[in-house]
N, C-alpha and C positions, 0 to 999 in steps of 0.2 A: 467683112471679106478678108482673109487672109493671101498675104503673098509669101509663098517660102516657108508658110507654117507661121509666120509673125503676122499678126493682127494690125492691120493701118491704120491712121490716127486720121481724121477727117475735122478739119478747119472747116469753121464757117468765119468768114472776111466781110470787111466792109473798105472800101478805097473811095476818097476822095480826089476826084479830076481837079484839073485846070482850071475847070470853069465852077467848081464849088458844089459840080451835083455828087452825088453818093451813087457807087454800086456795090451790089453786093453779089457774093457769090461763095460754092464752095471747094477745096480744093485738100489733097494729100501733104499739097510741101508750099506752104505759104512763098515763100521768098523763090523760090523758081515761077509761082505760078505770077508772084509783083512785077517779077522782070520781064513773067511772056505778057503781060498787060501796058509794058513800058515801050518794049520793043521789039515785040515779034510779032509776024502773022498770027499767032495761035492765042493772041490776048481778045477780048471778047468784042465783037463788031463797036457795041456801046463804045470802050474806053478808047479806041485808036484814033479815034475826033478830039479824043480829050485827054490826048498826054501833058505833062507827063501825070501819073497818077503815085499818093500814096497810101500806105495803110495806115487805116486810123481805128479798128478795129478787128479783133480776132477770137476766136474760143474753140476749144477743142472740144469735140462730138465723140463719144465712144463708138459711132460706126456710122455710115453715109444715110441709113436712114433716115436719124436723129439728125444728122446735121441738114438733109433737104428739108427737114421739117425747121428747123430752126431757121433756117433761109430763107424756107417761104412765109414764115410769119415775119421776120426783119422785110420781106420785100412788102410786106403788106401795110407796115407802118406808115405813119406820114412822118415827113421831113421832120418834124419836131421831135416825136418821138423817139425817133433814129438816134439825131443827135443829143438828146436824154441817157438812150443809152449807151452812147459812145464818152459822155461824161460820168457814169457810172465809178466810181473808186475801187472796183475789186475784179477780179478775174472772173469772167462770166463761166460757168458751164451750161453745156448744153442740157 
């Protein structure tokens, strides 16, 4: 999708809550969308039980397709897995 003729960058995230579970999800602007998950109506029903929350995972997607798909295979893993590849040593791409 372009905005303005510039082509958007699509994160796909992973935050860990309070309480130690993971969400994942994906977003344009990582750190406005940290903060609307920290403290604003607009962060996802999930995290607002479970602030505060941080990033503990990110990788940029060449376009929103690629990264729903990359999100919904991350949502498909189990907990193990997850955090396998949240210990991972290199920059993930999508």
């Amino acid at each position: 999708m372009n905005y303005n003729g510039v082509k958007m960058k699509y994160f796909v995230y992973i935050l860990e809550c309070s309480d130690t579970t993971l969400y994942t999800g994906i977003t344009t602007d990582i750190e406005r969308r940290v903060q609307e998950h920290n403290s604003s109506d607009k962060g996802a029903k999930y995290t607002k039980t479970r602030r505060p929350v941080k990033l503990v995972y990110s990788c940029e997607c060449s376009d929103r397709s690629s990264a729903s798909k990359k999100e919904y295979a991350i949502k498909h893993l189990s907990r193990k897995k997850k955090l396998e590849l949240l210990h991972k040593e290199y920059t993930d791409k999508c």
